[in-house]
N, CA, C and O atoms as CSV, one atom per row, in Angstrom:
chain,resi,resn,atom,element,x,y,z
A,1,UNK,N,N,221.666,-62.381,81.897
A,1,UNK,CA,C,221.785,-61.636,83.118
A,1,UNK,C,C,222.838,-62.294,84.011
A,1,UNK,O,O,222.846,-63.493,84.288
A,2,UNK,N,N,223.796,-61.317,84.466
A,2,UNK,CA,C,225.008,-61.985,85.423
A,2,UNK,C,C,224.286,-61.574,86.844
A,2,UNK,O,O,223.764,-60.491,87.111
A,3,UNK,N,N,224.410,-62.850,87.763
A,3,UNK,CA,C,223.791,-62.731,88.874
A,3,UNK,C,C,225.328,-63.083,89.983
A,3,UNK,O,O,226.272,-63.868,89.900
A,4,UNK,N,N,224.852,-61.900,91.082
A,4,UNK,CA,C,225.806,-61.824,92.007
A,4,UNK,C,C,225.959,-62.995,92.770
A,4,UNK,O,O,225.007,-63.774,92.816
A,5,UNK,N,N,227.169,-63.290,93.477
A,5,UNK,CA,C,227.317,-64.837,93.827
A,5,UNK,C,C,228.189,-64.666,95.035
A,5,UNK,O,O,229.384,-64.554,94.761
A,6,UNK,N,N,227.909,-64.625,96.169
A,6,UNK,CA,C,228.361,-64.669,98.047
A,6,UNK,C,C,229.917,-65.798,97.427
A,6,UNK,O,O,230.124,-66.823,96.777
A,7,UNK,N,N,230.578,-64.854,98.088
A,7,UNK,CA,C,231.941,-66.377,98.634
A,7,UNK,C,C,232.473,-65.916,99.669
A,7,UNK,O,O,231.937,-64.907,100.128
A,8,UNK,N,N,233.437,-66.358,100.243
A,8,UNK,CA,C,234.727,-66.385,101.312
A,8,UNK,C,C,235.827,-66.519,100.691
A,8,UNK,O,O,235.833,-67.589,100.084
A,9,UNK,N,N,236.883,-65.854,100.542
A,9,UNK,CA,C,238.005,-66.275,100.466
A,9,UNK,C,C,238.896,-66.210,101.775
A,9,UNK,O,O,239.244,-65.186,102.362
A,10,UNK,N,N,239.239,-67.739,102.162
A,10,UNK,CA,C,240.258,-68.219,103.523
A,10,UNK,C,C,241.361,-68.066,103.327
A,10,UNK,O,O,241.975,-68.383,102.308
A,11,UNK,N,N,241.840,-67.466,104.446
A,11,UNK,CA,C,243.630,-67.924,104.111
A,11,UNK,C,C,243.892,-68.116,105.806
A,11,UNK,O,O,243.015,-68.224,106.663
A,12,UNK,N,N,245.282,-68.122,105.994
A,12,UNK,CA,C,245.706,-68.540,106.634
A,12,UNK,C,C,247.246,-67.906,107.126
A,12,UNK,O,O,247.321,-67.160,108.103
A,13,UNK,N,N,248.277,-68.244,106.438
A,13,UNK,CA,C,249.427,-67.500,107.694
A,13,UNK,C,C,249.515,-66.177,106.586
A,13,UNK,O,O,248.998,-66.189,105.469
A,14,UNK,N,N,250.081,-65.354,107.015
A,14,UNK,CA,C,250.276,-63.857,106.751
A,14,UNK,C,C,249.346,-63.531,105.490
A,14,UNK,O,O,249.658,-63.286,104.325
A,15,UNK,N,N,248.193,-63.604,106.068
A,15,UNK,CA,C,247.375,-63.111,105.368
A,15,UNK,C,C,247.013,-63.365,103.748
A,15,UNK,O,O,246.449,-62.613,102.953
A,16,UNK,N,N,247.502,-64.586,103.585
A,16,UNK,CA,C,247.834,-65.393,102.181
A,16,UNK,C,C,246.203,-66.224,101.675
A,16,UNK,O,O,245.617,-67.127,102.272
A,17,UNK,N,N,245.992,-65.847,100.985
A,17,UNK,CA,C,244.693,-67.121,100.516
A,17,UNK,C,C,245.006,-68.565,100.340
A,17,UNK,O,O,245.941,-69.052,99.704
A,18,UNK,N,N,244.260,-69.047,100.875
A,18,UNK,CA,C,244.741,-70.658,100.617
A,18,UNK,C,C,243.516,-71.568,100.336
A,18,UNK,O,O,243.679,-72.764,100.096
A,19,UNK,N,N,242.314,-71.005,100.366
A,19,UNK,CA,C,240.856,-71.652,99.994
A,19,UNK,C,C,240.264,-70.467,99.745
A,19,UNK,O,O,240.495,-69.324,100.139
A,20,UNK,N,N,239.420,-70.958,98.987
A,20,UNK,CA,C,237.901,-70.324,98.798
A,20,UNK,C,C,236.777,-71.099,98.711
A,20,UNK,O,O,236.764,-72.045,97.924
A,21,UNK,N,N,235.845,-70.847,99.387
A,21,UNK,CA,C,234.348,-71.399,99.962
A,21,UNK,C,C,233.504,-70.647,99.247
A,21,UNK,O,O,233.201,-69.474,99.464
A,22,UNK,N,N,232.935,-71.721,97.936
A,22,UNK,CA,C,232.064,-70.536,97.286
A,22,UNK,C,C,230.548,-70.692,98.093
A,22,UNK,O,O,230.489,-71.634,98.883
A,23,UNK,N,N,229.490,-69.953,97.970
A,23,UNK,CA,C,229.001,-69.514,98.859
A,23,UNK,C,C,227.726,-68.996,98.263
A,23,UNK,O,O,227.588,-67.822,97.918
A,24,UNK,N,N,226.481,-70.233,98.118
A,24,UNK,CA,C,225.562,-69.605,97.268
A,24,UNK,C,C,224.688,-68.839,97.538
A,24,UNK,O,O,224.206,-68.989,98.661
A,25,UNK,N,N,224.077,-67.648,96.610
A,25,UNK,CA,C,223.486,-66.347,97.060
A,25,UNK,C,C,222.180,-66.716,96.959
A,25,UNK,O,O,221.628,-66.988,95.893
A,26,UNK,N,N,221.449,-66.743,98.491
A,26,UNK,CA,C,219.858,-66.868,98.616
A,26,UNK,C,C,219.021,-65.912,98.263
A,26,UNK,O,O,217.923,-66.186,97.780
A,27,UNK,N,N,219.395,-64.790,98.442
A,27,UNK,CA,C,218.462,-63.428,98.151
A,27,UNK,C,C,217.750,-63.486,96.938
A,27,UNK,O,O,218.004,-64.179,95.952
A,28,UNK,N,N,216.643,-62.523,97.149
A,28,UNK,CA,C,215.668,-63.099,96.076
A,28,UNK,C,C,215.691,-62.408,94.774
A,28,UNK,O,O,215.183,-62.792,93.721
A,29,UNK,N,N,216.329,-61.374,94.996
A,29,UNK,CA,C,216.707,-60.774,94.133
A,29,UNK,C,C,218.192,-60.421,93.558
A,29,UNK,O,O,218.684,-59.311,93.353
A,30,UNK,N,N,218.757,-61.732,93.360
A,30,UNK,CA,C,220.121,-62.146,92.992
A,30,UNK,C,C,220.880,-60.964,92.202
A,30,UNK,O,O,222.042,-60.655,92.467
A,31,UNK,N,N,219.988,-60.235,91.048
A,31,UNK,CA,C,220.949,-59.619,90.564
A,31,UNK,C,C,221.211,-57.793,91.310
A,31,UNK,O,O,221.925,-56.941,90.781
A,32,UNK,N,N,220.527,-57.634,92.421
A,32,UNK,CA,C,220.880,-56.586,93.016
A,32,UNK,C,C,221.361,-56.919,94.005
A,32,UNK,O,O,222.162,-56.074,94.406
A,33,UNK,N,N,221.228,-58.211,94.964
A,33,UNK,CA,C,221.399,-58.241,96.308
A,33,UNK,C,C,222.374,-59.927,96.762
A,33,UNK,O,O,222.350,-60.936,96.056
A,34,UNK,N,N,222.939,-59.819,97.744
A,34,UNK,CA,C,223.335,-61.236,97.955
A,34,UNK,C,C,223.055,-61.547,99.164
A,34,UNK,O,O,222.434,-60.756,99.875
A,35,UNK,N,N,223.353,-62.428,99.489
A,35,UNK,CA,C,222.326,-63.111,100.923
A,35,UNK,C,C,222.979,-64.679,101.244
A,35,UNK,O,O,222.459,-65.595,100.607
A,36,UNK,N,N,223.986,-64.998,102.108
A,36,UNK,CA,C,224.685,-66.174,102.381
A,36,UNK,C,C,223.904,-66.965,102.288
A,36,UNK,O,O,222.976,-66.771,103.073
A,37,UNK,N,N,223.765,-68.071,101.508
A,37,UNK,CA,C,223.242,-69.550,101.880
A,37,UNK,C,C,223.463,-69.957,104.142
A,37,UNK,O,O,224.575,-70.136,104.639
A,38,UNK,N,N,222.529,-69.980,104.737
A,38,UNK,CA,C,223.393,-70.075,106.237
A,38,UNK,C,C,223.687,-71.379,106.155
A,38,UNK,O,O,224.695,-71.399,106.861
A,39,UNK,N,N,223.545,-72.367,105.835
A,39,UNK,CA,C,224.215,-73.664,105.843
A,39,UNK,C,C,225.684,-73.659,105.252
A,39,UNK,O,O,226.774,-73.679,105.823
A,40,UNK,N,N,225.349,-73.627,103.947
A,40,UNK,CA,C,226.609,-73.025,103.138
A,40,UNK,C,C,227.518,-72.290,104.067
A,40,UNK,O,O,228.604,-72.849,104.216
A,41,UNK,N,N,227.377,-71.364,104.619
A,41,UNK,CA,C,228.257,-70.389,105.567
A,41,UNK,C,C,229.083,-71.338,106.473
A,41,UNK,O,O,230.302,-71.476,106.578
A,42,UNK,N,N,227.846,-72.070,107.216
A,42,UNK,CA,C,228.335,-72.409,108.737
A,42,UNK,C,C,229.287,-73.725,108.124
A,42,UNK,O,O,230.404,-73.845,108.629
A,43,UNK,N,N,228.961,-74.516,107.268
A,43,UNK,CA,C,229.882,-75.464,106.902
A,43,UNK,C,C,231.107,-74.844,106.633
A,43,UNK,O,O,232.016,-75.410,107.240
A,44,UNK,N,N,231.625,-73.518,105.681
A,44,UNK,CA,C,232.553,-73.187,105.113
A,44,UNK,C,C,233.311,-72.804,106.998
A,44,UNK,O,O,234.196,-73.420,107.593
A,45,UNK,N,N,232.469,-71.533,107.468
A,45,UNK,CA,C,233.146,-72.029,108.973
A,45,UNK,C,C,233.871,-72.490,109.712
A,45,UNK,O,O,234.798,-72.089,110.415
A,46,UNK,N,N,233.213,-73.721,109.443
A,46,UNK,CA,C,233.667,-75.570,110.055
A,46,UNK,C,C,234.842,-75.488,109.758
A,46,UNK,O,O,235.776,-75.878,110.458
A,47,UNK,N,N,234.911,-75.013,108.775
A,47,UNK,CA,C,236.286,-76.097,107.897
A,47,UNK,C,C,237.042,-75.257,108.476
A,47,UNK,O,O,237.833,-75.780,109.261
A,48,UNK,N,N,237.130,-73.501,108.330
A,48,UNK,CA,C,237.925,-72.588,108.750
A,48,UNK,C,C,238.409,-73.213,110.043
A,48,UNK,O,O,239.530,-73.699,110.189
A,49,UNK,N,N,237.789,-73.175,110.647
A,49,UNK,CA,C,238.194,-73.414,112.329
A,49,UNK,C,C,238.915,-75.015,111.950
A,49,UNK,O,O,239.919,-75.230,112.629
A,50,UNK,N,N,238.670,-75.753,111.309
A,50,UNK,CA,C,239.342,-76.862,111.391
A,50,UNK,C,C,240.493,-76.782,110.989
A,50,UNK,O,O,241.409,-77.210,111.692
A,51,UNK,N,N,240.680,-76.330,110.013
A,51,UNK,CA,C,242.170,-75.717,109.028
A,51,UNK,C,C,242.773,-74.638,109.854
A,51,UNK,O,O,243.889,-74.337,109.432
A,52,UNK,N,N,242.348,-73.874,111.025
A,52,UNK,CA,C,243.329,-72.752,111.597
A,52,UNK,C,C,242.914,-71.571,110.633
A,52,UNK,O,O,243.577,-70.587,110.962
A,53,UNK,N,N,242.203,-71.323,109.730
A,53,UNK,CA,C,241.806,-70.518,109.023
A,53,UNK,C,C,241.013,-69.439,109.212
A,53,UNK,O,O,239.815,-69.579,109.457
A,54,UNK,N,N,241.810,-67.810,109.083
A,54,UNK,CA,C,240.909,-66.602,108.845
A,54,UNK,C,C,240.062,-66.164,107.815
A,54,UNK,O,O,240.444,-66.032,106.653
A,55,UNK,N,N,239.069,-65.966,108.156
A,55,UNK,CA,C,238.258,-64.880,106.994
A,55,UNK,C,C,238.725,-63.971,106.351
A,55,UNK,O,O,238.270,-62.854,106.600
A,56,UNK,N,N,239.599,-64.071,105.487
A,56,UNK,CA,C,240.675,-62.935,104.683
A,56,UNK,C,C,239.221,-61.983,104.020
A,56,UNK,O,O,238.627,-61.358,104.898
A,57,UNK,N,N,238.852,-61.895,103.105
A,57,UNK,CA,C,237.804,-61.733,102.263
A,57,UNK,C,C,236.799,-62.194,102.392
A,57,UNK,O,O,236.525,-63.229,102.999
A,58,UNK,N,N,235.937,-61.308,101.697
A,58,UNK,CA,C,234.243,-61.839,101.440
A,58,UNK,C,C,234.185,-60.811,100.306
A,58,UNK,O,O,234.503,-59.622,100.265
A,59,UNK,N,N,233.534,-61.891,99.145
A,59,UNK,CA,C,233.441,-60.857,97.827
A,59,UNK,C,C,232.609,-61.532,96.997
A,59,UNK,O,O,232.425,-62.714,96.709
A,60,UNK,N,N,231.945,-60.001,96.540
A,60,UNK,CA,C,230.795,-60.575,95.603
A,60,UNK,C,C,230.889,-59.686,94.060
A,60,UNK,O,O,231.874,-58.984,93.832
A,61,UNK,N,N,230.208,-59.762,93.460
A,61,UNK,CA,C,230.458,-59.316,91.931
A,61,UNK,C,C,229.256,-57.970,91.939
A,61,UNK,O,O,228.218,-57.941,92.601
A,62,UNK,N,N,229.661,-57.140,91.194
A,62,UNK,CA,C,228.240,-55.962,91.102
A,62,UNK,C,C,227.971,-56.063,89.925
A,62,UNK,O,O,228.640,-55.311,89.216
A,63,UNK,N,N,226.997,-56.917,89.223
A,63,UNK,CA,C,227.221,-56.636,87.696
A,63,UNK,C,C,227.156,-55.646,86.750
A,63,UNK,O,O,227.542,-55.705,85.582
A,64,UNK,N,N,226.501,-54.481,87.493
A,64,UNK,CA,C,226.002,-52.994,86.575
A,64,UNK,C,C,226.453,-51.977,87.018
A,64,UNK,O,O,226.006,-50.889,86.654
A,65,UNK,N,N,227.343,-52.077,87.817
A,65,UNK,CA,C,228.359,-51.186,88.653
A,65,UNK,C,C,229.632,-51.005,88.973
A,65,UNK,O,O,230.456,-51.770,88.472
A,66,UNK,N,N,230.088,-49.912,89.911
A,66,UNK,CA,C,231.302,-50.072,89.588
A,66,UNK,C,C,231.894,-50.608,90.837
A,66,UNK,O,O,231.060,-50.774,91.727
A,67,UNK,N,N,233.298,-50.970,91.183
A,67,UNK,CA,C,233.962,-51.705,92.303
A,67,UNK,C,C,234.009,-51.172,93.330
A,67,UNK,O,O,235.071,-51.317,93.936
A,68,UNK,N,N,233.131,-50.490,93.869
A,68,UNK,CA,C,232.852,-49.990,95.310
A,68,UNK,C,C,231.778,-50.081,96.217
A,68,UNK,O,O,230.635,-50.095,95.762
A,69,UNK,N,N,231.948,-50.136,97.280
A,69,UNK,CA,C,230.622,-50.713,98.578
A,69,UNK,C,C,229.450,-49.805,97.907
A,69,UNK,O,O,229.773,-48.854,97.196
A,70,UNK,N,N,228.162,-50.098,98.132
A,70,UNK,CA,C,226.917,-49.543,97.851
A,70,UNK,C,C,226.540,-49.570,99.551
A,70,UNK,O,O,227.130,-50.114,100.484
A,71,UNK,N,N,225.198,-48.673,99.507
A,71,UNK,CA,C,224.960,-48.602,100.715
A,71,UNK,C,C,224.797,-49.972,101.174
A,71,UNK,O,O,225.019,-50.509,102.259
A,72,UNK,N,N,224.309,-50.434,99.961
A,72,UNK,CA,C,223.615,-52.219,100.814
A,72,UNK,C,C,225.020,-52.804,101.109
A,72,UNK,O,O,224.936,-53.507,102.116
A,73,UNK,N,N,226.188,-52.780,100.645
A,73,UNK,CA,C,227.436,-53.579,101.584
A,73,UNK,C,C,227.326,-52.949,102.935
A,73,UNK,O,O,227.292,-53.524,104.023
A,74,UNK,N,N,227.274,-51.583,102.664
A,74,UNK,CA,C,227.132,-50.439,103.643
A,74,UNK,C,C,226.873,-51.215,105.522
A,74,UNK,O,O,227.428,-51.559,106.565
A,75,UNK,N,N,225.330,-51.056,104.634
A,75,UNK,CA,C,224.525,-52.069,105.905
A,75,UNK,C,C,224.558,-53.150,106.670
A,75,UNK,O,O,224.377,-53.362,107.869
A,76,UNK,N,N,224.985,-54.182,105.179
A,76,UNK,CA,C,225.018,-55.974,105.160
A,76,UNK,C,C,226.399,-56.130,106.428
A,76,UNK,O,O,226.378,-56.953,107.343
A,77,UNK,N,N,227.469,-55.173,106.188
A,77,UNK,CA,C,228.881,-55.301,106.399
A,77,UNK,C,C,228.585,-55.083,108.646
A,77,UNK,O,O,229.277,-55.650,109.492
A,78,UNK,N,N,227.533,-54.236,108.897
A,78,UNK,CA,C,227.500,-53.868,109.837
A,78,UNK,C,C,227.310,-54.643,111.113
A,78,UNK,O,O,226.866,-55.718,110.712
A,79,UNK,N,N,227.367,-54.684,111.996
A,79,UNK,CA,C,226.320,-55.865,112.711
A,79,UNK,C,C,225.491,-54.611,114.165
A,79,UNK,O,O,225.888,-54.437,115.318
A,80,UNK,N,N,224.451,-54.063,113.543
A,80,UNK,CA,C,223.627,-53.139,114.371
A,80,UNK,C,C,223.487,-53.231,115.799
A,80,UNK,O,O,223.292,-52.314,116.598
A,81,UNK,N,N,223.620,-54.520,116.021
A,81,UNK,CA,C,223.194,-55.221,117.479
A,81,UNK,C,C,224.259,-54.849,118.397
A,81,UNK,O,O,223.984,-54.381,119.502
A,82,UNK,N,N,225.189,-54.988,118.098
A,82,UNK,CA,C,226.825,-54.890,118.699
A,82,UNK,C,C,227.120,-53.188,118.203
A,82,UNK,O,O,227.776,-52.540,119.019
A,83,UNK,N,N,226.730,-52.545,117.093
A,83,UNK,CA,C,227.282,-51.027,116.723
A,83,UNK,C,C,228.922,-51.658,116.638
A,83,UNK,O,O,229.702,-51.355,117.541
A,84,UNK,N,N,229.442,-52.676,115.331
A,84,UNK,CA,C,230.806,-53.053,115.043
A,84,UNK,C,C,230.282,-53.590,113.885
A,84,UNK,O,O,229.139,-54.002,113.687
A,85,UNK,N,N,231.585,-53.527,112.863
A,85,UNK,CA,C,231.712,-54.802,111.865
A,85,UNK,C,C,231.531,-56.031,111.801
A,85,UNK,O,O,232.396,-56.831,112.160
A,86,UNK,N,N,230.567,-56.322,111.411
A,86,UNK,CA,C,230.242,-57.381,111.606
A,86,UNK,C,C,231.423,-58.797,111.299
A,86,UNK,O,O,231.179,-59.831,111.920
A,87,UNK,N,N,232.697,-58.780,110.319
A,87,UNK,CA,C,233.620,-58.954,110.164
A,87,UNK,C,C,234.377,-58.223,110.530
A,87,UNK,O,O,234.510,-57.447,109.583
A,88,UNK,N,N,235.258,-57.793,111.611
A,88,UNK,CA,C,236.218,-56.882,111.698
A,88,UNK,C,C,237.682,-57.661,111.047
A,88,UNK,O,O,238.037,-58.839,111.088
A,89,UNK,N,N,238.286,-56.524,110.485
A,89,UNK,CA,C,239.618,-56.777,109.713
A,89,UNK,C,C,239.823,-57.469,108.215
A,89,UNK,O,O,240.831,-57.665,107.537
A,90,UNK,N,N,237.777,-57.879,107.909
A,90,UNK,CA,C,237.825,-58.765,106.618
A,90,UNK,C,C,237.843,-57.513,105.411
A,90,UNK,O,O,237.228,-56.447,105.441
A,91,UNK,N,N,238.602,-57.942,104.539
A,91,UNK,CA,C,238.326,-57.212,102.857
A,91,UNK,C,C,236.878,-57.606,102.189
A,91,UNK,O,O,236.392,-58.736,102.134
A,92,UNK,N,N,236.425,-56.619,101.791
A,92,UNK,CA,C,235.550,-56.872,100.880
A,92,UNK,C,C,235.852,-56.473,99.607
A,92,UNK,O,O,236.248,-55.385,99.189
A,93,UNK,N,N,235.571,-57.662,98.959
A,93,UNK,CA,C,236.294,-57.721,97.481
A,93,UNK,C,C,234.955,-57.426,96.580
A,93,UNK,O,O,233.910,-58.065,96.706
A,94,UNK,N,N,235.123,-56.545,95.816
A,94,UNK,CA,C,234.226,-56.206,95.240
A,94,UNK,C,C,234.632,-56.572,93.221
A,94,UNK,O,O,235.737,-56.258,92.779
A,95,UNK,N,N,233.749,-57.110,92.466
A,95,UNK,CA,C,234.314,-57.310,91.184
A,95,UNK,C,C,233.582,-56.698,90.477
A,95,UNK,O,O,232.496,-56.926,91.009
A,96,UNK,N,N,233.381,-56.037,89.598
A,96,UNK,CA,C,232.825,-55.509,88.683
A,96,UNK,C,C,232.647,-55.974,87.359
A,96,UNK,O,O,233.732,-56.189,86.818
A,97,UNK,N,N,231.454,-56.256,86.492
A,97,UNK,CA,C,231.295,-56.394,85.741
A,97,UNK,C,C,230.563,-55.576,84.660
A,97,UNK,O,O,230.004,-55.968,83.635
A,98,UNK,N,N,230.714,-54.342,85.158
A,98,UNK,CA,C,229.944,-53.155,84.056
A,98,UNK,C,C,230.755,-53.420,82.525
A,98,UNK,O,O,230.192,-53.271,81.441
A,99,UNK,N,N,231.673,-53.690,82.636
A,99,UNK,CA,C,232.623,-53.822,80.969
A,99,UNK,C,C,232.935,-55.228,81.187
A,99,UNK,O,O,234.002,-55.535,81.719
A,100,UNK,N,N,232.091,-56.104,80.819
A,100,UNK,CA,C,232.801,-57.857,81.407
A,100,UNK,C,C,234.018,-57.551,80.400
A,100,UNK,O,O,234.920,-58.126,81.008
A,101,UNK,N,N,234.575,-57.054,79.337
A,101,UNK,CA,C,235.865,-57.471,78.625
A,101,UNK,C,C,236.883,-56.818,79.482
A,101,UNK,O,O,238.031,-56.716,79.049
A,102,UNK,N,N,236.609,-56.417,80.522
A,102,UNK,CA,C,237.585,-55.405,81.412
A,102,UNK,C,C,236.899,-55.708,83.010
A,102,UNK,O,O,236.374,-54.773,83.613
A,103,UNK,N,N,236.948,-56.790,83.484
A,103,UNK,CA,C,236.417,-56.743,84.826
A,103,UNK,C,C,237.144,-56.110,85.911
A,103,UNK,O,O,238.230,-56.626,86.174
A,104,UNK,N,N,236.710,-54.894,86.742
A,104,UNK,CA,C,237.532,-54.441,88.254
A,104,UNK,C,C,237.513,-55.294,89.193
A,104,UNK,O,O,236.639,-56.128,89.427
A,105,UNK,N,N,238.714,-55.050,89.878
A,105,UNK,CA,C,238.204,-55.919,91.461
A,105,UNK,C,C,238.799,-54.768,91.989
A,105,UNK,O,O,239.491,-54.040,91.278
A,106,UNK,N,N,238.544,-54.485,93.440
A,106,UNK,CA,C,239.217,-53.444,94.187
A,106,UNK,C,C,238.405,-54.033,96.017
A,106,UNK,O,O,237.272,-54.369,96.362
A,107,UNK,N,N,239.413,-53.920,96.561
A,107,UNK,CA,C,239.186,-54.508,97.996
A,107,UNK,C,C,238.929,-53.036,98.843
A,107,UNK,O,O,239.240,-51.894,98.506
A,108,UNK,N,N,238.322,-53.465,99.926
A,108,UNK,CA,C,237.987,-52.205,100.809
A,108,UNK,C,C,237.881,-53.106,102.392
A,108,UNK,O,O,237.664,-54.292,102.639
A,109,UNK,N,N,238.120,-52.021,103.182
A,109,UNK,CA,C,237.567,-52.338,104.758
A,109,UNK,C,C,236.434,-51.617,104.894
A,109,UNK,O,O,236.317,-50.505,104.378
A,110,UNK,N,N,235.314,-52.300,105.741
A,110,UNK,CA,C,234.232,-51.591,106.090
A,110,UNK,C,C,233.508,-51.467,107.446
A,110,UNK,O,O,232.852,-52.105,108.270
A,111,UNK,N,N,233.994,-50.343,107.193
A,111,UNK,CA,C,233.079,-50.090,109.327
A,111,UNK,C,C,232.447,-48.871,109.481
A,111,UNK,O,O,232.963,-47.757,109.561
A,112,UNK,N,N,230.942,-49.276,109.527
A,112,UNK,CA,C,230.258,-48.170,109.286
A,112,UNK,C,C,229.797,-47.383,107.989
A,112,UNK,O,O,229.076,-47.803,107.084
A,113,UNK,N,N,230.043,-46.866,108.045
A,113,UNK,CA,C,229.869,-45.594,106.907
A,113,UNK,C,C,231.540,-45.519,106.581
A,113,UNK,O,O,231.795,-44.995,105.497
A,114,UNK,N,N,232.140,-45.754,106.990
A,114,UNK,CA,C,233.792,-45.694,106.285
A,114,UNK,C,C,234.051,-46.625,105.982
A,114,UNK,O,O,233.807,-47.767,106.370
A,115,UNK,N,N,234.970,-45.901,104.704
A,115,UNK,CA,C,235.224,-46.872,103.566
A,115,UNK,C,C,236.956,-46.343,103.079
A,115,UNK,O,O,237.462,-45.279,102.726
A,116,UNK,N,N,237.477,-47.840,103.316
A,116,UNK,CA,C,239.096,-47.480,103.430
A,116,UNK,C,C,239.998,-48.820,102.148
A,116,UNK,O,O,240.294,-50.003,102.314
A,117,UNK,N,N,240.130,-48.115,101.250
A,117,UNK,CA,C,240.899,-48.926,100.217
A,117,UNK,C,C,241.864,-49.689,101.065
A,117,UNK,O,O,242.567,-49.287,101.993
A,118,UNK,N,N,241.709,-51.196,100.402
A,118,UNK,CA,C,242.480,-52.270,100.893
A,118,UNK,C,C,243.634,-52.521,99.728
A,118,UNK,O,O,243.404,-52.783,98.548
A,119,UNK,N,N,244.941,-52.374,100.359
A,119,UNK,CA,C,245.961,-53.137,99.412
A,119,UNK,C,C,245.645,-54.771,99.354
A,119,UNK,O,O,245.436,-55.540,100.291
A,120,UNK,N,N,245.693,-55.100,97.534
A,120,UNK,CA,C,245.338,-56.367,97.110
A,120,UNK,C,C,246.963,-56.664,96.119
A,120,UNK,O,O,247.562,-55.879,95.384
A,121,UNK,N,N,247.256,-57.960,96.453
A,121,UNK,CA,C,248.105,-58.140,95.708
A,121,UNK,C,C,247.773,-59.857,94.802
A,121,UNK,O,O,247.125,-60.730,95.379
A,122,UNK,N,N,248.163,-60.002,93.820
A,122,UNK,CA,C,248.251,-61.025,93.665
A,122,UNK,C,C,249.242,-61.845,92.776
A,122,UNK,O,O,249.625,-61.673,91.619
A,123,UNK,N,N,249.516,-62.763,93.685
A,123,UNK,CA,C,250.675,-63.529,93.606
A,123,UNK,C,C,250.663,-65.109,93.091
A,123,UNK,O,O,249.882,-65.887,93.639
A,124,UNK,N,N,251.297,-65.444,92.323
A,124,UNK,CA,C,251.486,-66.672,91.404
A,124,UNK,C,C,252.159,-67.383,92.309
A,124,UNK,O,O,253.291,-67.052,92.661
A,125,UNK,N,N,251.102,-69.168,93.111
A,125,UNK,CA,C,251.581,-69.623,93.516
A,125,UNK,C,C,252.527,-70.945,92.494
A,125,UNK,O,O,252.004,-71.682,91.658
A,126,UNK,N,N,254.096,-70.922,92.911
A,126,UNK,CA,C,254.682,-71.850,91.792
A,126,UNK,C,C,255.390,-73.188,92.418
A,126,UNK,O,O,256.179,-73.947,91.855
A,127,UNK,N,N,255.020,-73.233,93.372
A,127,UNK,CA,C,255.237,-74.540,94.663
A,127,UNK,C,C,254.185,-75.507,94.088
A,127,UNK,O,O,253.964,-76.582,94.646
């Protein structure tokens, strides 16, 4: 059984990745749901703010599905209290593992109930 797994991916100037904070999934039911470690979180945080670092991404794996928000990102993504994103401007990277010999990834913005394909590029760092 492939169980879903919380991360961050950080970056920093123009929107470039430059860390990732993996990010272990507390929820109790790992292979439907993910759930930040909050320690885990607030340390990865730390560092952000120490490094000058944005929350580019947050991405988790669906293992029996396909690369798009479910209601539960739906929800998770929201912050009810405020009626906003709870991340505003972050990608959610979604990976798919329904065909592991063919894994998807496909990024999205999420606010609300809308759901807006994110351009993902990726680039070979050779520095």
């Amino acid at each position: 059984m492939i169980l879903t797994r919380s991360q961050l991916v950080l970056g920093g100037k123009d929107g470039r990745a430059l860390k990732i904070y993996p990010i272990k999934n507390i929820a109790p039911q790992r292979a439907k749901n993910y759930l930040m470690d909050g320690a885990e979180q607030i340390r990865a945080m730390q560092d952000m703010d120490a490094n000058g670092y944005d929350i580019l991404a947050i991405y988790h794996s669906h293992p029996d599905t396909r690369a798009y928000p479910s209601p539960t990102d739906l929800r998770d993504a929201w912050d009810t209290a405020l009626q906003a994103p709870r991340y505003p401007g972050t990608i959610y990277l979604i990976l798919s593992l329904m065909n592991p010999d063919i894994p998807e990834a496909r990024g999205y913005f999420l606010n609300g109930e809308t759901i807006t394909a994110a351009p993902l590029e990726i680039v070979a760092d050779n520095q």
